[in-house]
C-alpha positions as CSV (number, residue, x, y, z in Angstrom):
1,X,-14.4,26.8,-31.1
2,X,-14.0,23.3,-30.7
3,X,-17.4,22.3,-29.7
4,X,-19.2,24.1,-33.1
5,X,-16.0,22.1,-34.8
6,X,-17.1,18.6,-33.8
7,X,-20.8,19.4,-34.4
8,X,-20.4,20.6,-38.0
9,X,-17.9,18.0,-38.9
10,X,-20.5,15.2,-37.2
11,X,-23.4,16.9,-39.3
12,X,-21.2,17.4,-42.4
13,X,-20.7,13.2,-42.2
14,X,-24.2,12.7,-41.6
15,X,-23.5,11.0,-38.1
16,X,-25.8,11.1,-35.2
17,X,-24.2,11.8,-31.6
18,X,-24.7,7.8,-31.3
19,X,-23.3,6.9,-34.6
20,X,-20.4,9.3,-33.6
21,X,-20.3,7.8,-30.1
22,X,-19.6,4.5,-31.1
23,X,-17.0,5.2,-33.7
24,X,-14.8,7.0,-31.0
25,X,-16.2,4.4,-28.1
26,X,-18.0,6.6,-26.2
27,X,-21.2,7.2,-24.6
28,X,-24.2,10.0,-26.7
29,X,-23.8,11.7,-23.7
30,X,-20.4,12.5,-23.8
31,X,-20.5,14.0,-27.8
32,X,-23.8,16.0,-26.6
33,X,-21.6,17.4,-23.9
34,X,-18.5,17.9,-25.9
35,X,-20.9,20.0,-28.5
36,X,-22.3,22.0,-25.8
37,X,-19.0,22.5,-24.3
38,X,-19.9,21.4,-21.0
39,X,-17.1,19.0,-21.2
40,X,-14.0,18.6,-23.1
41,X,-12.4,15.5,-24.8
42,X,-9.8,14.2,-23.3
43,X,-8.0,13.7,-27.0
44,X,-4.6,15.1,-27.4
45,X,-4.6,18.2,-29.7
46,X,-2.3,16.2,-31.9
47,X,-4.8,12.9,-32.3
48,X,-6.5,12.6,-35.9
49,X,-10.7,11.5,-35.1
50,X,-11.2,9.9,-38.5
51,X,-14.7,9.5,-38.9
């Protein structure tokens, strides 16, 4: 699923929602979401998140 995607990849970096959050110019709040899939990001399934 998409939300244990970004959370491994996040951990597998060694980024912190906030260090994530600001990389992708977004609030903590929004990646804690995203990883509890409470909310989805509104990235095309195409886009490349290089972090």
């Amino acid at each position: 699923m998409l939300h244990e995607n970004i959370k491994a990849i996040r951990k597998s970096k060694g980024l912190s929602q906030q260090e994530l959050a600001a990389r992708l110019n977004v609030v903590r709040q929004t990646i804690s979401k995203w990883e509890q899939e409470l909310l989805l990001p509104a990235y095309s399934p195409t886009t490349e998140i290089r972090c």
